[in-house]
MIDOSE-1310 file (N, C-alpha, C; in nm, 2 decimals, decimal comma, always signed):
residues 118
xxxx	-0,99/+3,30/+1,78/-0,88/+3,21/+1,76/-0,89/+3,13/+1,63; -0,98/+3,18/+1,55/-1,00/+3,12/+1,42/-0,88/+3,08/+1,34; -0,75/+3,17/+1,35/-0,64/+3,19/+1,27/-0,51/+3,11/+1,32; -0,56/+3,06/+1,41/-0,44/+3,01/+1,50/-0,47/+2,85/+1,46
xxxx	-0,60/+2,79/+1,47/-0,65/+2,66/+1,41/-0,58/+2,67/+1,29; -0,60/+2,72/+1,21/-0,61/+2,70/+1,07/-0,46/+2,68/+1,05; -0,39/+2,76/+1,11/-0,19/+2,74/+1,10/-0,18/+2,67/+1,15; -0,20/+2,60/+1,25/-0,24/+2,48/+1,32/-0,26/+2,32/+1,20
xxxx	-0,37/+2,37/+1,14/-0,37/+2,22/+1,07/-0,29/+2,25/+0,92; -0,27/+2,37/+0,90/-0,17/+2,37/+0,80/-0,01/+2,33/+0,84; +0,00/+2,35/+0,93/+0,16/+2,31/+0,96/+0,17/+2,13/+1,01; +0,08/+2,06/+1,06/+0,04/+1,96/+1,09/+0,04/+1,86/+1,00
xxxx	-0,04/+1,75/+1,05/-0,09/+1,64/+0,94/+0,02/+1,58/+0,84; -0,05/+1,56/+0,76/+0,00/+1,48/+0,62/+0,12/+1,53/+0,58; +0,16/+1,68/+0,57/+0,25/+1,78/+0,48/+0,40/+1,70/+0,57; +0,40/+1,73/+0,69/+0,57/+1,68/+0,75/+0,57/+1,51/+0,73
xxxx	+0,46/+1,44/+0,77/+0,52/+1,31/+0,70/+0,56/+1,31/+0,58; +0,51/+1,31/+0,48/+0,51/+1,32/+0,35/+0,66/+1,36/+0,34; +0,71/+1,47/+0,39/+0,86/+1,50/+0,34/+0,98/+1,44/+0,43; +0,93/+1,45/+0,54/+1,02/+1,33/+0,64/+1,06/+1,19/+0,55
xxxx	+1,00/+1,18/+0,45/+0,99/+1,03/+0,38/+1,09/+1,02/+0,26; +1,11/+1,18/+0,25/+1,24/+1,17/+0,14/+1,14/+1,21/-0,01; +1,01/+1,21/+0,03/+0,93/+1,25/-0,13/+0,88/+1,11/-0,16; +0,87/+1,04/-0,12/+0,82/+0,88/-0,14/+0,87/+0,86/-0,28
xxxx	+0,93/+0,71/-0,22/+1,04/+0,62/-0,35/+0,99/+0,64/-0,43; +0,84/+0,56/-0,46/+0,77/+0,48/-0,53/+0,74/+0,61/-0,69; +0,70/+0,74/-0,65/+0,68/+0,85/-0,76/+0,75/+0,90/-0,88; +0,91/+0,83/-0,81/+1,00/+0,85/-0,99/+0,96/+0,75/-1,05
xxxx	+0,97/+0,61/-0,99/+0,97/+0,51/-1,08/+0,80/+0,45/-1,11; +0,70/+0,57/-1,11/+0,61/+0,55/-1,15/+0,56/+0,65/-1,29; +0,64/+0,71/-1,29/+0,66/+0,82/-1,38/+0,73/+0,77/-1,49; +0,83/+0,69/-1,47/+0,89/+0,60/-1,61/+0,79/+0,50/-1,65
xxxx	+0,73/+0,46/-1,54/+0,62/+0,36/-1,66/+0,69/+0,25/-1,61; +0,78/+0,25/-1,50/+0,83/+0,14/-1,49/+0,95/+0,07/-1,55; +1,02/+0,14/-1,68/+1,11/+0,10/-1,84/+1,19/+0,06/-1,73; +1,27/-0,04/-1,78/+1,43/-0,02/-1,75/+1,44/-0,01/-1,58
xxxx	+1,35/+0,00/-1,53/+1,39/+0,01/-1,36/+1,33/-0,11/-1,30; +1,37/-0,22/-1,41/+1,33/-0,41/-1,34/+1,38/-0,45/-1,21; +1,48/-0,39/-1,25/+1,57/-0,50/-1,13/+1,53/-0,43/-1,04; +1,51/-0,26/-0,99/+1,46/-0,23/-0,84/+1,35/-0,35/-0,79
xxxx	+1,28/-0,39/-0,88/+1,16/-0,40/-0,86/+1,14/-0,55/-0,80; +1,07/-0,55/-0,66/+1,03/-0,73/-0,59/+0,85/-0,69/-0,59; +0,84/-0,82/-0,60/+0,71/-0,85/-0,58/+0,73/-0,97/-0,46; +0,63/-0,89/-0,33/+0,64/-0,94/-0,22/+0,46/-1,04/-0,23
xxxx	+0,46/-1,17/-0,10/+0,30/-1,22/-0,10/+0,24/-1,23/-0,01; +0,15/-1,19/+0,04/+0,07/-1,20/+0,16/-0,03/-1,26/+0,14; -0,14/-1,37/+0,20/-0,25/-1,43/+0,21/-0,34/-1,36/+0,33; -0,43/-1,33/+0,30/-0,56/-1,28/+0,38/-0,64/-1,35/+0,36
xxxx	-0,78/-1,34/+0,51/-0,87/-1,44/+0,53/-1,00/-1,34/+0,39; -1,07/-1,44/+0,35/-1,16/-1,35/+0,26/-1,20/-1,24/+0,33; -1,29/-1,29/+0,41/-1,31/-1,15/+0,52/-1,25/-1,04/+0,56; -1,15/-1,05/+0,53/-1,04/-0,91/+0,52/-1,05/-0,83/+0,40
xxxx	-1,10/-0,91/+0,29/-1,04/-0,84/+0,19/-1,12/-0,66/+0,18; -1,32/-0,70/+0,21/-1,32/-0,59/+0,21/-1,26/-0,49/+0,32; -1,22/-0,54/+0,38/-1,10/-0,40/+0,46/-1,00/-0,37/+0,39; -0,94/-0,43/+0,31/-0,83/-0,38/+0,27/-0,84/-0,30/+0,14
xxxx	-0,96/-0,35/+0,08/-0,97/-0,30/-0,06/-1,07/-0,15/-0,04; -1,21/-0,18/+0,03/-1,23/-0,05/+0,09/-1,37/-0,05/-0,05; -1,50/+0,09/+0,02/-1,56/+0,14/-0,11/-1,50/+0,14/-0,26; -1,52/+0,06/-0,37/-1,45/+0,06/-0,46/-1,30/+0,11/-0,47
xxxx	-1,23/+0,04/-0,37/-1,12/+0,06/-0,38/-1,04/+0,13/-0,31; -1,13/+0,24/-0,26/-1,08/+0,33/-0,22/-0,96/+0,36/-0,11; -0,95/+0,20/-0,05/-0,86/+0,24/+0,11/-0,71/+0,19/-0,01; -0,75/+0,06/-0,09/-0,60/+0,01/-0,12/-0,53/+0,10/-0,22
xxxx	-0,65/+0,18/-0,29/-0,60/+0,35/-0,41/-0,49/+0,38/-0,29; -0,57/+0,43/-0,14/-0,48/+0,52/-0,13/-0,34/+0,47/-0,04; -0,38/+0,31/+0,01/-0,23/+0,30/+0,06/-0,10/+0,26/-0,05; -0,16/+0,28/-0,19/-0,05/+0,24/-0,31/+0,00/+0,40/-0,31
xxxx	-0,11/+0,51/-0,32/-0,05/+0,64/-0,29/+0,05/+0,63/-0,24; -0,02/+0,63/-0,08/+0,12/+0,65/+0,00/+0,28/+0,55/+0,00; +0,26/+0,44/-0,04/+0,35/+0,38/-0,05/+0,41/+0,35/-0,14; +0,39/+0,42/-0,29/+0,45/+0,40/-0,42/+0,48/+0,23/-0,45
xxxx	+0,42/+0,18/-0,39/+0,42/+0,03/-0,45/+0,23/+0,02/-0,52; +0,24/-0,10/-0,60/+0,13/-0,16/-0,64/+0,10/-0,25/-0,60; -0,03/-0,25/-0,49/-0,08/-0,38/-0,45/-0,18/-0,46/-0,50; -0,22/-0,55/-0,55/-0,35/-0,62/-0,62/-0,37/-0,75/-0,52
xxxx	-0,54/-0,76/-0,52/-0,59/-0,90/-0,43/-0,63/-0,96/-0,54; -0,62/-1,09/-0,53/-0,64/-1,21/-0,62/-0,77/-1,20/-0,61; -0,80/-1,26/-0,77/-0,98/-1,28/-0,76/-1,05/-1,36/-0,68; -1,16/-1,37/-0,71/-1,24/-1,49/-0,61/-1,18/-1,61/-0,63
xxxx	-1,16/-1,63/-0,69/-1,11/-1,81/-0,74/-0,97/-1,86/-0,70; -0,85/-1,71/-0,74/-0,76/-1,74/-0,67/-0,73/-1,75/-0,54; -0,76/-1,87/-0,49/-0,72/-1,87/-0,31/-0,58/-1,94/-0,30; -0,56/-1,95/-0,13/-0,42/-2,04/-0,10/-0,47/-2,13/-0,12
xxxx	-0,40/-2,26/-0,19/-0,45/-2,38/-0,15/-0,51/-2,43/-0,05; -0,62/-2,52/-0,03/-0,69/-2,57/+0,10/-0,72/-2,46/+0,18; -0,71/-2,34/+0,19/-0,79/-2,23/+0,22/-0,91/-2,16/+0,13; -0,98/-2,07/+0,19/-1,02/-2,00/+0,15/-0,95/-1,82/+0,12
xxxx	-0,82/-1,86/+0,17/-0,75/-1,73/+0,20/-0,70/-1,66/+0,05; -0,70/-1,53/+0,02/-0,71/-1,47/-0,08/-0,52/-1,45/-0,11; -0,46/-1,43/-0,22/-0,35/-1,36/-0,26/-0,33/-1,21/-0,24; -0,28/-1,17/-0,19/-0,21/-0,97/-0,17/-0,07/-0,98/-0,27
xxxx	-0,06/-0,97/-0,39/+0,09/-0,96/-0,47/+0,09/-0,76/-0,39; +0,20/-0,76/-0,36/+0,32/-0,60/-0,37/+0,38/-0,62/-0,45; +0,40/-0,50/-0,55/+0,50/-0,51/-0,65/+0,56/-0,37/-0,65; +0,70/-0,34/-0,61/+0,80/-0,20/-0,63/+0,91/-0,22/-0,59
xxxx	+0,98/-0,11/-0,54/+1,12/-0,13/-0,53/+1,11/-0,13/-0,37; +1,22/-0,26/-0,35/+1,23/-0,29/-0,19/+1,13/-0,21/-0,10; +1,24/-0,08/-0,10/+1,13/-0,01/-0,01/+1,00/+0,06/+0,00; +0,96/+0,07/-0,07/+0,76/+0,07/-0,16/+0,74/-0,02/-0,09
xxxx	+0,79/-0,15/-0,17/+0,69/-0,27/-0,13/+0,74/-0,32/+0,01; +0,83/-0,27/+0,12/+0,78/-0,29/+0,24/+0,74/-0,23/+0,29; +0,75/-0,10/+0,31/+0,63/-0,05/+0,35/+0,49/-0,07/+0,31; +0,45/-0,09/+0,19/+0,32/-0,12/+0,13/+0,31/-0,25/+0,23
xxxx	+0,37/-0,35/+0,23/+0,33/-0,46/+0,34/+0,30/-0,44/+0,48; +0,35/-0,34/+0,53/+0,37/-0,29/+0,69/+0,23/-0,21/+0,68; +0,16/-0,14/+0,58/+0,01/-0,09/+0,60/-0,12/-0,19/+0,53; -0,05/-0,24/+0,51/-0,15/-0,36/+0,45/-0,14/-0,44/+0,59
xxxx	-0,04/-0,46/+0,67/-0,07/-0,56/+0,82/-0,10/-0,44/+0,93; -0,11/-0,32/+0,90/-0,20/-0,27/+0,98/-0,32/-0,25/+0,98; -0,40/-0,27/+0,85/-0,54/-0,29/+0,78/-0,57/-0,44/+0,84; -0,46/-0,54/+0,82/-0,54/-0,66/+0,82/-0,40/-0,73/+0,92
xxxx	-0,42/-0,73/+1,04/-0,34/-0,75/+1,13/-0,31/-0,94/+1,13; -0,39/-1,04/+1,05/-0,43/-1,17/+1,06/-0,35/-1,22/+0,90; -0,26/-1,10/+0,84/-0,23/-1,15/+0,74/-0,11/-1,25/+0,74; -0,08/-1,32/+0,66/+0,05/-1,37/+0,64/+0,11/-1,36/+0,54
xx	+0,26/-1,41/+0,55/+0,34/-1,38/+0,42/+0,37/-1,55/+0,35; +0,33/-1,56/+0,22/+0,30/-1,66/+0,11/+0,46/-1,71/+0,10
């Protein structure tokens, strides 16, 4: 039944989301570099507790690489120093077009379910 798996995880997984999604927004307008496509573009804010950040950010990066993948937005966490006032709580800027950056928010509060919006 070796052959049957294997069609199995090829027809599966990642491949039908990915096109269900329309080709994700975020890949034209990362290809221009951004020119001229300002106005799509919001930059949404979320605050997380420090303690989250390594979940969100991941082995060098690695988890927030790949939910900017998937969500054609750009997310950045504020450095150490930038907190919320009177917290300790960190900055999450999203930056893309509407729908990038809510979705980029909607997996970022699945990662860090205690976040808020700034």
């Amino acid at each position: 039944g070796g052959q049957g798996m294997y069609g199995g995880m090829m027809g599966g997984g990642l491949g039908l989301d990915i096109n269900s999604f329309g080709g994700l927004p975020g890949q034209h307008g990362m290809q221009q570099g951004g020119m001229g496509g300002g106005a799509g573009q919001i930059t949404m804010k979320l605050a997380i507790a420090e303690t989250s950040v390594g979940i969100l950010v991941g082995k060098a990066g690695c988890v927030i690489k790949e939910l900017m993948q998937i969500s054609g937005a750009n997310i950045k966490v504020s450095q150490k120093g930038e907190v919320v006032p009177g917290t300790t709580n960190r900055f999450v800027s999203i930056t893309g077009n509407p729908v990038a950056a809510n979705y980029a928010q909607m997996l970022v509060l699945q990662k860090v379910p205690d976040a808020t919006s700034v």
